[in-house]
Each structure stands twice: as C-alpha cells, then as structure tokens.
PLY file of the C-alpha trace (Angstrom):
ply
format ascii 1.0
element vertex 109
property float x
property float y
property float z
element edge 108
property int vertex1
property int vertex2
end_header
0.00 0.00 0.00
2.56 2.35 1.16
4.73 1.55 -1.64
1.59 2.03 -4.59
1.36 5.59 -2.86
4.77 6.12 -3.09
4.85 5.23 -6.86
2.02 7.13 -7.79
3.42 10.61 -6.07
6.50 9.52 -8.02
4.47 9.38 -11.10
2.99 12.64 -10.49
6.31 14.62 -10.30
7.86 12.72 -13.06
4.77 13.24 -15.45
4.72 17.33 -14.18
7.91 19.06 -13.80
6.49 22.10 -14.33
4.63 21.18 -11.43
7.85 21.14 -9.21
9.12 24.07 -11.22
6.71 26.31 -10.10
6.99 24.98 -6.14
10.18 25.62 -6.85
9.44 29.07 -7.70
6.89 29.91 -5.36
9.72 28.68 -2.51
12.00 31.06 -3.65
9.78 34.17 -4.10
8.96 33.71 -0.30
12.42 33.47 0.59
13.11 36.39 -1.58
10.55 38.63 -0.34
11.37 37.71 3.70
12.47 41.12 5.59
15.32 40.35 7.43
15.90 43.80 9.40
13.37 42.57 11.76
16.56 40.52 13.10
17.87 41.24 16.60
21.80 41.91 17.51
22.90 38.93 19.79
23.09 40.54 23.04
18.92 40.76 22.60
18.98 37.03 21.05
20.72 35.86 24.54
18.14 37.76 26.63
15.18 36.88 24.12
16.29 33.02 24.53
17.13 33.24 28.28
13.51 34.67 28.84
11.94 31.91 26.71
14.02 28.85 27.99
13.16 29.79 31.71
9.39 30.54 31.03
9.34 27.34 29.57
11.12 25.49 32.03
8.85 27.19 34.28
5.39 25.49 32.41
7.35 22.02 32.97
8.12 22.34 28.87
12.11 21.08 29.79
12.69 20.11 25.86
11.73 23.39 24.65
13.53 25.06 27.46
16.78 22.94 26.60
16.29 24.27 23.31
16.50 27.67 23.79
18.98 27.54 26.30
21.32 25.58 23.81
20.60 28.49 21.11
21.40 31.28 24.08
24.73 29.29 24.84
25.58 28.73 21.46
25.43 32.66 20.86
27.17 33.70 24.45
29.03 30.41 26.21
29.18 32.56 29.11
25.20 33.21 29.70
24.00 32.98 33.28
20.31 32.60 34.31
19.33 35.10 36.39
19.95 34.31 40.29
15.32 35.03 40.28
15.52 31.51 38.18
14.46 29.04 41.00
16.38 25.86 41.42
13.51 23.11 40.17
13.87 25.72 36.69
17.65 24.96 36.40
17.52 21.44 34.94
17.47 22.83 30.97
20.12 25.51 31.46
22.40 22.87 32.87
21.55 20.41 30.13
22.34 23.05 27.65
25.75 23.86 29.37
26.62 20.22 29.22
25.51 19.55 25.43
27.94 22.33 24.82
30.88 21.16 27.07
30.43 17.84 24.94
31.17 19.85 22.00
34.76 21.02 20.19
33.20 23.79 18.62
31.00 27.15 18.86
28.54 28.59 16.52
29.57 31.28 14.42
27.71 34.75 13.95
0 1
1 2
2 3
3 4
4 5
5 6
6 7
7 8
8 9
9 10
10 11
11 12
12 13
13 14
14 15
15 16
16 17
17 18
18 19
19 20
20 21
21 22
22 23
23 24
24 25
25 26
26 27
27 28
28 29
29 30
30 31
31 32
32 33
33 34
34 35
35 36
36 37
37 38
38 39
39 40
40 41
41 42
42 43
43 44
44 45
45 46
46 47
47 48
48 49
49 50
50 51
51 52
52 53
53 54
54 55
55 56
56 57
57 58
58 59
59 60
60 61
61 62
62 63
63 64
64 65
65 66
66 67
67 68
68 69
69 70
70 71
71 72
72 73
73 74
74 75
75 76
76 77
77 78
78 79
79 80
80 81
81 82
82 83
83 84
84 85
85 86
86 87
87 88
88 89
89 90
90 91
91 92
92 93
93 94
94 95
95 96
96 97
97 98
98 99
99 100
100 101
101 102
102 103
103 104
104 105
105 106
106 107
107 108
C-alpha cells in the first residue's frame, strides 16, 4: 500500500515538472521577499532566549527550554540565568551547558 502511494506521487512529479518548477518558484519568491531587518543583535537574542528557555522550564516544557537555552549558549558560552531563576527551573540551562561542554566547537555569527 505504502509503496503504490509512493509510486504514484513519483508518477505525479515525473509526469509534471512544471509542477515542481513552479513549487520551486513559489519557494524562492517567499524566501526572496522575507524582511530580514526585523533581526535582533545577539546581546537581545541571549536575553530573548534566556527569557523563553526559563518561562518554559517554568510550564514544565524542559525540551523546549533545553532548546533555547542551547541556542542562548551557542550565541554567548558565558550566559547565566538570572539568580530570580528558581532551582527546580535549572535542569534545561544545565543540560544546555553540558551539550555544549560535549562539543569542540562554537557557533559562528
């Protein structure tokens, strides 16, 4: 079953590459058109990910908050939490720092 469906989406792009052309296009007129001076410097990225790791450590979301603590470390390795941040909070941040101590290299800006 899974491999008839596969065959006949196969089929479809084969038989229409103007189809995938103009995907194609569309993809890149979106990219084109995105306005990129929205962007923050990355002083406010580390606060904007600091604020949004710890409010979702806070909600019990400790994935997400490992996330963005990651992306605020990977910016500034020397990020603290704020001494506010209670303990039970913490976990993420310290994940993060350890993913990062695993690690050879930083991310570059």
């Amino acid at each position: 079953m899974i491999r008839a469906a596969g065959l006949a989406l196969l089929v479809t792009f084969a038989a229409s590459p103007a189809l995938a052309q103009s995907e194609l296009a569309q993809a890149e007129s979106a990219y084109l058109e995105v306005d990129f001076e929205g962007s923050h410097p990355p002083d406010e990225l580390v606060r904007i990910y600091q604020l949004l790791g710890t409010a979702s450590s806070l909600m019990g979301e400790e994935d997400a908050a490992r996330d963005y603590f990651v992306r605020m470390l990977g910016i500034d390795p020397n990020a603290q939490l704020d001494e506010s941040v209670p303990p039970r909070a913490r976990n993420p941040y310290l994940e993060a720092r350890g993913i990062w101590a695993a690690r050879q290299g930083r991310l570059a800006i």
